[in-house]
C-alpha positions, 0 to 999 in steps of 0.5 A, a space after each residue: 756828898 758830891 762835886 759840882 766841879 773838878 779841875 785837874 791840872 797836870 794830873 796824868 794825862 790832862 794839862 788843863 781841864 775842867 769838868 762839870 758834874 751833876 748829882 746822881 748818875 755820872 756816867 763817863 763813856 769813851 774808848 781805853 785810854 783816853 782817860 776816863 780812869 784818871 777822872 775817877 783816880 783824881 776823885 778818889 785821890 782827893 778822899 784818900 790822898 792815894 791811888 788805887 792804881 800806884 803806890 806812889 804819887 809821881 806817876 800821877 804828874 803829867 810827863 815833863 810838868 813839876 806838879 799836879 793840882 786837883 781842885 774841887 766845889 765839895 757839898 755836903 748838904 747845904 755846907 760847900 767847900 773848895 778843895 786844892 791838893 798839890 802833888 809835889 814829888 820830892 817834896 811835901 804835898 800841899 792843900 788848901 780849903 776854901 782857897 785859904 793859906 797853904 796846910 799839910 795835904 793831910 788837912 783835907 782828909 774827911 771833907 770829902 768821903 768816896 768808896 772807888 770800886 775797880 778791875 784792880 780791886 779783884 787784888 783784894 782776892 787775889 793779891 798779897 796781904 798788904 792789899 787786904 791791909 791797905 783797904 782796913 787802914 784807907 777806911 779807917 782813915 777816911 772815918 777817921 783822919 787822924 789815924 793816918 798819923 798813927 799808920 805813919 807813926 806805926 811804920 816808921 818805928 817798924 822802918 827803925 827797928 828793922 834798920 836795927 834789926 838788920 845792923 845786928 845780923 851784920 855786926 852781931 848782937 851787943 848789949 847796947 843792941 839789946 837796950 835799943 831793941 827793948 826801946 823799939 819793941 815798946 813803941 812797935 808794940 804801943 802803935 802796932 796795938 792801936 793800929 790792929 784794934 782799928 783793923 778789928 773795928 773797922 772788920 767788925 763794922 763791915 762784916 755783916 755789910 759784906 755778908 748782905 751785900 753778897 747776897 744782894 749781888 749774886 742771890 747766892 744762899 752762901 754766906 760771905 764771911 771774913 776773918 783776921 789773921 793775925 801774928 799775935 796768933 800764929 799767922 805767917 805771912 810767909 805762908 800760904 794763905 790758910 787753907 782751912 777756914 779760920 774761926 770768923 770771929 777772934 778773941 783778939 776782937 774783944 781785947 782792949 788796945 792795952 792788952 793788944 799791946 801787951 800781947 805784941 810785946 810778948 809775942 816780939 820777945 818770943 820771936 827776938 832770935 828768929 829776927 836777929 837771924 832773919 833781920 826783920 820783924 816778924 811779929 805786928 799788923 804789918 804781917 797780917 791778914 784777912 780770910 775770905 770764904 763763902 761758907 767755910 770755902 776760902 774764896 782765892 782760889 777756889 771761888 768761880 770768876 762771878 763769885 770772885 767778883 761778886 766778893 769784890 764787889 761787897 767789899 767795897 759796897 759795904 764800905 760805902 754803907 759802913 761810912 752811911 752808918 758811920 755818919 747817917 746825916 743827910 748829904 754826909 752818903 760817899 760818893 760811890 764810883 765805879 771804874 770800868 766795872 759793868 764790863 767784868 759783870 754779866 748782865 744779871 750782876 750789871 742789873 743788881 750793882 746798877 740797883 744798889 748803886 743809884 740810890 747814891 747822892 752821887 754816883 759816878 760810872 766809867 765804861 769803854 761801851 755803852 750796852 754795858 751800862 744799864 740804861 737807867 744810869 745814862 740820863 747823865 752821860 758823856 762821851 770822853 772823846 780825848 786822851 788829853 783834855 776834858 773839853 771834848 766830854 759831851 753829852 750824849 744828847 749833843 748839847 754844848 759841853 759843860 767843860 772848860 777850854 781845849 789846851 790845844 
């Protein structure tokens, strides 16, 4: 999979540009801030319809315009289609494909598959949980793009039920409260089963990827390991993050969604009194977490710099072959991107990240200088020169640059 052509119009920092790309290495050379990174977010965006940067979409419309356009020439193998997604803050966002009538923008989600990797990315560590959540559902929902539905669907009855929640602490509990809650507890706990069953596939299906990939960036004879933390069994997101290393496999991977529900729907009973005192839900996926640990060490807080990034770093490359094993065919292979990364690395794990990731149909590499980049990714490599258009990215041989006009 990859893009022969990207077009951003009022997306951060540029009004109008258009930028040409080859298959394999992309390497994208310039100073910070002169938006090497939004390039980068733009392709992600198209995958996932979110940024790795902000949680919101407005941040991303260029300051004084109404809406950001990102347009795209996708292959996949011999098949090709031409991407369009308007981010409209205040309103729905809109797509195109193939330059047809206007969908939802969710209508794009699978067409183009990319794994993004970023300094940000060490919050996978060391952040809060739901930045560990954030990366199961994004994957779960590139593989599967009806699952966003289901996250939506999830967190809007959780929106309901605390709403309700929170009217009972102020008003006091009624019958007509109890009759209602029962409603919500149903549907949390019917949604919330199916959304942490995905949670666990998409834990079992990376789990031996992350421990190889590991290995593979730091030669470390530990063992990368992960584990889920879930409320169904104890877990507090209240707490600290566990201390002791939890088992690396649950019992909770092994149950059918219908008996996750039921679980759920028991667990929100017992919990009942806690939450009407407390008013909000204590019990569900949206309070989980995942544990990671090297051997039976837990890695935030305890891991060295290079460990930490080198966990961060398998993370990400093991979703990038979860989506290989998740569709083999020739041309399906995410477009790998690598955000301002070398420099975080030292020049071992710059050689290993650089080996692992040129055999990628597409691979594109973002760098504020150029000995970070090892040499063999620089056969094709521009020089972003400017903060507010793509017409001053050239190669550095010198030749005439591929991109569009200059809006100045």
């Amino acid at each position: 999979m990859r893009l022969s052509q990207l077009v951003l119009q009022n997306f951060r920092s540029y009004h109008e540009a258009d930028l040409a790309l080859q298959p394999g290495p992309n390497v994208l050379l310039g100073y910070n801030g002169v938006g090497k990174t939004n390039i980068a977010e733009a392709i992600g965006y198209l995958s996932s319809l979110s940024s790795h940067r902000v949680p919101h979409d407005p941040p991303l419309i260029r300051h004084g315009a109404s809406q950001a356009i990102l347009r795209a020439q996708a292959h996949r193998g011999s098949q090709e289609a031409y991407l369009e997604v308007e981010i409209n803050p205040g309103r729905a966002n809109r797509a195109r494909i193939n330059r047809g009538a206007p969908v939802r923008s969710t209508e794009i989600l699978g067409i183009l598959r990319s794994v993004l990797f970023a300094p940000e990315d060490l919050e996978l560590i060391k952040g809060s949980p739901s930045v560990r959540r954030r990366l199961f559902d994004t994957l779960a929902v590139q593989m599967r793009p009806a699952l966003g539905a289901l996250r939506q669907e999830y967190e809007k009855v959780l929106r309901q039920r605390n709403a309700l929640l929170k009217s009972i602490r102020h008003e006091g509990f009624t019958p007509t409260h109890e009759s209602t809650l029962e409603v919500w507890d149903q549907q949390l706990a019917t949604t919330g089963a199916r959304l942490l069953k995905t949670r666990l596939e998409m834990l079992a299906a990376l789990r031996p990827h992350v421990a190889e990939a590991y290995h593979e960036l730091s030669e470390s004879v530990r063992t990368a390991r992960m584990s889920y933390l879930s409320s169904l069994t104890g877990h507090d997101e209240d707490a600290e993050h566990a201390q002791t290393d939890p088992a690396e496999s649950s019992p909770l991977e092994s149950a059918a969604a219908e008996e996750l529900a039921e679980q759920l729907l028991a667990a929100l009973r017992a919990a009942r009194k806690k939450e009407r005192e407390r008013g909000i839900t204590l019990v569900g996926p949206h309070r989980d977490d995942v544990h990671f640990s090297l051997d039976a060490t837990p890695v935030k807080g305890y891991a060295s710099h290079g460990e930490t990034w080198s966990f961060a770093l398998a993370l990400r490359l093991a979703t990038y072959r979860v989506m290989l094993d998740d569709d083999p065919a020739a041309g399906a292979e995410p477009i790998l991107i690598l955000d301002d990364v070398f420099a975080e690395l030292d020049a071992r794990r710059r050689r290993r990240l650089a080996q692992l990731a040129t055999g990628a149909e597409q691979l594109i590499v973002t760098a504020a200088v150029d000995d970070d980049v090892p040499e063999q990714l620089l056969a094709n490599a521009y020089r972003v020169e400017s903060a507010d258009q793509l017409s001053s990215v050239v190669p550095l041989s010198g030749s005439e640059s591929t991109t569009g006009p200059s809006d100045d």
